[in-house]
C-alpha positions in Angstrom: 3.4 -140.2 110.0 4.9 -143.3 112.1 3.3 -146.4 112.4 4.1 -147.6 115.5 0.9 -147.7 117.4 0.0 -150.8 118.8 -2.7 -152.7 120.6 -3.8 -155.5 122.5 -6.4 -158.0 123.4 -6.8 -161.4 125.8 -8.9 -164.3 124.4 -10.4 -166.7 127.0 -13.6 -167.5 125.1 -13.8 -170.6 122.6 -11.2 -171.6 119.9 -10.4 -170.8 116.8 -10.9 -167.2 116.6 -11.5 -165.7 113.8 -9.8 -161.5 114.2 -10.7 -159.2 111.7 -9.6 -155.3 112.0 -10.1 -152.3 109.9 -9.1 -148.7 110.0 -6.3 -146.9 107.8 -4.8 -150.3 108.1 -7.0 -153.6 108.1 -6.3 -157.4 108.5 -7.3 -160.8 109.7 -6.1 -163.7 111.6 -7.2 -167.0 112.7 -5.9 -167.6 116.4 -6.0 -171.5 117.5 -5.9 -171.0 121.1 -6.5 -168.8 124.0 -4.2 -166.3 125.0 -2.8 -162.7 124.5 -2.4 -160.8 120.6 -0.7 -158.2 120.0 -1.5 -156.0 116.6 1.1 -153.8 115.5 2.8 -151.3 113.3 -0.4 -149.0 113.2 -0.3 -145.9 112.1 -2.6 -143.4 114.1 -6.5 -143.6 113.2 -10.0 -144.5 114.5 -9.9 -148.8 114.1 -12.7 -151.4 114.8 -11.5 -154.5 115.6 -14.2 -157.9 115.7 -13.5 -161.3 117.4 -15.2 -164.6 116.6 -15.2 -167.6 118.7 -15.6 -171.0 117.4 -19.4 -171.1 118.4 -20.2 -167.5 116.6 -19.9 -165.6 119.5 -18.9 -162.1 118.4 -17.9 -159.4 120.0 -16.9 -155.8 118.1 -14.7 -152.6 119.7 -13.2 -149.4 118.6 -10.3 -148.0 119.6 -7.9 -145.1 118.4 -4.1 -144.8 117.8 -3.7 -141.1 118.7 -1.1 -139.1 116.7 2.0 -138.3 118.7 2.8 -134.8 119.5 6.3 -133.2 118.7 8.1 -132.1 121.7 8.9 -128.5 121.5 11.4 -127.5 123.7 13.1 -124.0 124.5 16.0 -123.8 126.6 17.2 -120.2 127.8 
């Protein structure tokens, strides 16, 4: 299977954040500032994905990298 699923989030709460995300593949990164990240390199899967602002506001999502579906075509 390829692992070229990706997603997205904006930040525009209150630095640091703390990202943490976990499905088939799972990681963690501290962001400094606001602004737009980008995970990448997923392979398809059910994720959850939880942000932390520097006060301890959290916020938690899911979201799902869908498998991509082989073209089949039949020319006559």
């Amino acid at each position: 299977m390829a692992s070229d699923g990706q997603t997205s989030y904006c930040f525009r709460w209150v630095p640091d954040y703390n990202v943490t995300w976990s499905g088939p593949v799972s990681g963690s990164v501290v962001l400094m500032a606001d602004g737009d990240f980008i995970i990448s390199s997923l392979p398809p899967g059910i994720y959850t994905i939880e942000v932390t602002d520097a006060t301890g506001c959290t916020t938690t999502c899911q979201f799902i990298i869908a498998s991509a579906i082989p073209w089949d075509l039949d020319y006559r």
